[in-house]
C-alpha positions in Angstrom: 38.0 51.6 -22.3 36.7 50.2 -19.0 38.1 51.7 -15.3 39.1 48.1 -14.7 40.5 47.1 -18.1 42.9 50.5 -18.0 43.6 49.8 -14.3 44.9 46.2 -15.6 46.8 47.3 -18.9 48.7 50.1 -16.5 50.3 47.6 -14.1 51.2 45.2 -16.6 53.0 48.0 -18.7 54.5 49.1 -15.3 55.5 45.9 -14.9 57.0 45.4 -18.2 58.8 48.5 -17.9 60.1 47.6 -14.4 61.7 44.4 -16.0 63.5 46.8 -19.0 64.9 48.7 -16.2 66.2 45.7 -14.3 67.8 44.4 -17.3 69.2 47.7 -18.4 70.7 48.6 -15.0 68.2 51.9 -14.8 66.3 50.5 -11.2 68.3 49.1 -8.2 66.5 45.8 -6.4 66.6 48.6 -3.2 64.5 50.9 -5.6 61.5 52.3 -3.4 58.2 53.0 -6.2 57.4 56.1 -4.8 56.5 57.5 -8.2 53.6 59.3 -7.8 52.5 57.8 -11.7 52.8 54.3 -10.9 49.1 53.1 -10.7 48.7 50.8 -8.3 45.7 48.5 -8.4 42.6 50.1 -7.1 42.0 49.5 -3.3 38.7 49.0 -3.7 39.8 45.5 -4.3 41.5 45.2 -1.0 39.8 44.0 2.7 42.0 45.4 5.7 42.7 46.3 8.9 43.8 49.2 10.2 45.5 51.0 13.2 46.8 53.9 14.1 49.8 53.7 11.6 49.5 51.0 9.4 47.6 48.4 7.3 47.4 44.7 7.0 46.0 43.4 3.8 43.5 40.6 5.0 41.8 39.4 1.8 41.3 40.5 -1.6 38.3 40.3 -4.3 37.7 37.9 -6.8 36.7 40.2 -9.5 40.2 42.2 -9.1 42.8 41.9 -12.0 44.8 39.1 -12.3 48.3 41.1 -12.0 48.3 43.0 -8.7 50.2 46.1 -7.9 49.7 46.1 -4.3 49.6 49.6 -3.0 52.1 51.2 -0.6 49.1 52.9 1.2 45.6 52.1 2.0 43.5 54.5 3.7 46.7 56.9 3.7 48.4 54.2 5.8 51.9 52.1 5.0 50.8 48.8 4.1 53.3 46.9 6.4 51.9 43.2 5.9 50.1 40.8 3.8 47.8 38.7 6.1 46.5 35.0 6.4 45.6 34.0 3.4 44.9 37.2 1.9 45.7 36.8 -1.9 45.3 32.6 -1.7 43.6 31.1 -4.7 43.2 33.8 -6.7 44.3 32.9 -10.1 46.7 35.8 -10.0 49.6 35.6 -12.8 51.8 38.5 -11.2 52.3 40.4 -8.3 54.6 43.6 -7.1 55.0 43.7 -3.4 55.5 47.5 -1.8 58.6 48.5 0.3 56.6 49.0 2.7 55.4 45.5 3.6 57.5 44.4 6.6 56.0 40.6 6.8 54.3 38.4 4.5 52.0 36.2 6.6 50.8 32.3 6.4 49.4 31.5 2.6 49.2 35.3 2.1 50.3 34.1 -1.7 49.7 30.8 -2.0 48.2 28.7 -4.8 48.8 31.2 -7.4 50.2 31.2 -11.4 53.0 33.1 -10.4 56.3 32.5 -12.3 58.7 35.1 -10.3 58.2 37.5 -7.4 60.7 39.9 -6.2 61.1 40.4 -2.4 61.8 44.0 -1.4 64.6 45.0 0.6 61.5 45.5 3.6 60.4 42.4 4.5 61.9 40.6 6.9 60.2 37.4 7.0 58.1 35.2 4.4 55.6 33.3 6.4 54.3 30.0 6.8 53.5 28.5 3.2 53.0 31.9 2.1 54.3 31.2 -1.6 53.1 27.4 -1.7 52.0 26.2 -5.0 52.9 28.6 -7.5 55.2 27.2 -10.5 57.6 29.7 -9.6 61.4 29.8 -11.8 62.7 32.5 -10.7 62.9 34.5 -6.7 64.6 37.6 -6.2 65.0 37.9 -2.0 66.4 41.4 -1.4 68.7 42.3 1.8 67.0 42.7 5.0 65.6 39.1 4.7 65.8 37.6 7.7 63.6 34.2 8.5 61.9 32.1 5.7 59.7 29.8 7.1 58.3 26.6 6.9 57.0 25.3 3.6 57.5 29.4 2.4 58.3 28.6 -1.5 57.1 24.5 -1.5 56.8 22.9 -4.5 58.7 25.4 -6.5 60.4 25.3 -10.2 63.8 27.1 -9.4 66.4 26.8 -11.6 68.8 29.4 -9.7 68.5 31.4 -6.2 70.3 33.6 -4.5 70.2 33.9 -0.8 70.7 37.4 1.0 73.7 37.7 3.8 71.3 39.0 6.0 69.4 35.6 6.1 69.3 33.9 9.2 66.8 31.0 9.3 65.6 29.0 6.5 62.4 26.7 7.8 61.3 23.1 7.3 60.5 22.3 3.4 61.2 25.8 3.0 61.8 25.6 -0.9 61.6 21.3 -1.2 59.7 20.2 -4.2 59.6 17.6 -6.4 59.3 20.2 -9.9 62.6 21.9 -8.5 65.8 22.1 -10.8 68.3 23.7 -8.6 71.8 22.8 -9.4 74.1 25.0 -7.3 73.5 26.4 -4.4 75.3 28.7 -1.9 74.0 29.2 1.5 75.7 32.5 2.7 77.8 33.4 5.7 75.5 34.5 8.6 73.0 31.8 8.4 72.3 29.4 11.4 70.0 27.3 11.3 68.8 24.8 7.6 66.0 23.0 9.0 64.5 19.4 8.0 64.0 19.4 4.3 64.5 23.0 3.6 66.0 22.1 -0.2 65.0 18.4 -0.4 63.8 16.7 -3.6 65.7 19.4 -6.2 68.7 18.6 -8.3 71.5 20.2 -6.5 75.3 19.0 -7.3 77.2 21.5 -5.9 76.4 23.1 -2.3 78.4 25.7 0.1 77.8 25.8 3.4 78.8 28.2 6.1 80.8 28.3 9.2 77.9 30.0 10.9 75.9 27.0 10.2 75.1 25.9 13.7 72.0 23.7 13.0 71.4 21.1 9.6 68.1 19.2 10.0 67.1 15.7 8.9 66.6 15.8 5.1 67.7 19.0 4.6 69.6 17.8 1.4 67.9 14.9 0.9 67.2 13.8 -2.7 69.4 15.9 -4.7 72.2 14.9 -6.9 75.6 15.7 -4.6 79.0 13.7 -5.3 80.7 14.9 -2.3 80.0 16.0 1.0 80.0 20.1 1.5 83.7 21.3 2.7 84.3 22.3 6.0 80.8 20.3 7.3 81.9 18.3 10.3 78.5 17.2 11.2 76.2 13.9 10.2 75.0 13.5 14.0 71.6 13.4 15.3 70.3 14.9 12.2 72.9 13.4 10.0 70.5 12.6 6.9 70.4 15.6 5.9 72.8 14.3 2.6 70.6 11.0 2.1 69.4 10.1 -1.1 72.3 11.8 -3.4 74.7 10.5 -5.5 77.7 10.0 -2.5 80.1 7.8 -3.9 83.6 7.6 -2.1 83.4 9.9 1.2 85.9 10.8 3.7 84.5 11.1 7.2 86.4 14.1 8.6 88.1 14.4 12.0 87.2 15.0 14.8 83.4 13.5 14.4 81.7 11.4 17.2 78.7 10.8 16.1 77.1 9.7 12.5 73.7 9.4 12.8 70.7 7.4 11.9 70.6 7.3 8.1 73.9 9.7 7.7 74.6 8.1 4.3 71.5 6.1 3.3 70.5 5.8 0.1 73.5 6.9 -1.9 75.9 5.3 -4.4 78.8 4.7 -1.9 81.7 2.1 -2.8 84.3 3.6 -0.5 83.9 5.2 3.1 87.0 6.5 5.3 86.1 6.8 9.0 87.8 8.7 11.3 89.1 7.7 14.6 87.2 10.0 16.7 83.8 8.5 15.5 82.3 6.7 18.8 78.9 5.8 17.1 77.6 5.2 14.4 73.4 5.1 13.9 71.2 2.8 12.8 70.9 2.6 8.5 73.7 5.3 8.2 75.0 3.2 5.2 71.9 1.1 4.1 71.1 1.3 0.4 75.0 1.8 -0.5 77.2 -0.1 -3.0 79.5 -0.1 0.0 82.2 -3.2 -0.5 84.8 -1.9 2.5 85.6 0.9 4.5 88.8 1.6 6.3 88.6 2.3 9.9 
């Protein structure tokens, strides 16, 4: 058998048995592969740079197998991130990502075949597009996440995802996409900021959202299937469209609002709408495209 044939058929049985162990409660999702038999794939494959204590993956060859068991060390160095672009357009089908790799940089994984990825408990932020274009179903984000950026999982196929507490910051069109089925969806306690678009164009009909929520951006929620606005939300202001384009039919402006802003409400299947008397404006199209026949004020 060739070097490069074994090399392959190793990390797919690894991986197979990684998944049996998942299932069958013998690995954590903290687990670090320290194993000194786990065969990663050769870094002869691998371009990088180097300094004193660490590695960044920059690129990585054509002719390497199509499931990649990055290495924890290169050059007897952590492996700490996966650069710009470095495994973008490669046909791969799967990937295991170190606990060592601290940051996953712009594209370092886009425009793949891969159907799930698992983030270890080390990173601590998923880069610019760095996922983009892979039909993935299934995305296991470990504590210790912090920041997901813009456009990080775009154009995704998730039917279920779980967010970690330790989440922070979730960018523009962060996991938008038009194959998306996501039904439910809790954001957890501790995140701040949902920028424009983050889940836009998937089929949610049930949403949480926390009180640490400080900042919802246009279209966050746009284009998903919601029959009521999120409890405890008290803003639709500057930003207000982030619930646009759902299925909205009787809402119930709460107290203590001042502002609902351009497009709040447009595009929805609204009949019914109770205003507060605290609301001082109201923005341009925040009812347009409604079934609206009265509202009490």
């Amino acid at each position: 058998m060739g070097e490069h044939l074994r090399r392959r058929m190793t990390a797919r049985l690894f991986c197979a048995g990684l998944a049996l162990m998942m299932i069958f409660g013998g690995l954590s999702r903290t687990t670090v592969f320290a194993d000194p038999a786990v065969e990663f794939t050769d870094e002869a494959y691998f371009t990088y740079d180097e300094d004193e204590d660490s590695v960044i993956i920059t690129g990585y060859s054509n002719e390497g197998p199509k499931d990649v068991v990055i290495p924890d060390r290169i050059a007897g160095k952590p492996v700490t991130k996966l650069g710009k672009e470095a495994f973008n357009d490669k046909d791969l089908t799967s990937v295991i990502i170190p606990n060592t790799v601290i940051e996953i940089g712009t594209s370092a994984l886009a425009n793949n075949a891969f159907t799930e990825v698992t983030i270890p408990s080390s990173v601590e932020a998923v880069g610019y597009s760095a996922f983009i274009n892979n039909p993935l179903s299934s995305i296991v984000l470990q504590e210790g996440l912090v920041r997901i950026e813009e456009r990080a999982f775009y154009n995704n196929k998730l039917t279920s995802l779980e967010l970690p507490s330790s989440l922070r910051f979730i960018g523009v069109s962060a996991f938008s996409g038009s194959g998306g089925g996501l039904t439910e969806l809790v954001i957890p306690h501790g995140v701040e900021t949902i920028e424009g678009g983050a889940f836009s164009s998937q089929k949610i009909s049930k949403l949480t959202l926390p009180s640490t929520l400080t900042k919802l951006g246009s279209l966050a929620f746009s284009g998903n299937q919601l029959t009521a606005l999120p409890e405890g939300w008290t803003s639709l202001g500057e930003n207000g469209s982030a619930f646009s384009r759902n299925q909205l039919s009787h809402v119930v402006i709460p107290e203590g609002m001042t502002i609902l802003g351009r497009q709040a409400l447009d595009g929805n299947r609204l009949e019914s709408v109770i205003v507060p008397e605290s609301l001082a404006t109201v923005g341009k199209w925040a009812f347009r495209d409604n079934l609206l026949k009265w509202g009490r004020y």
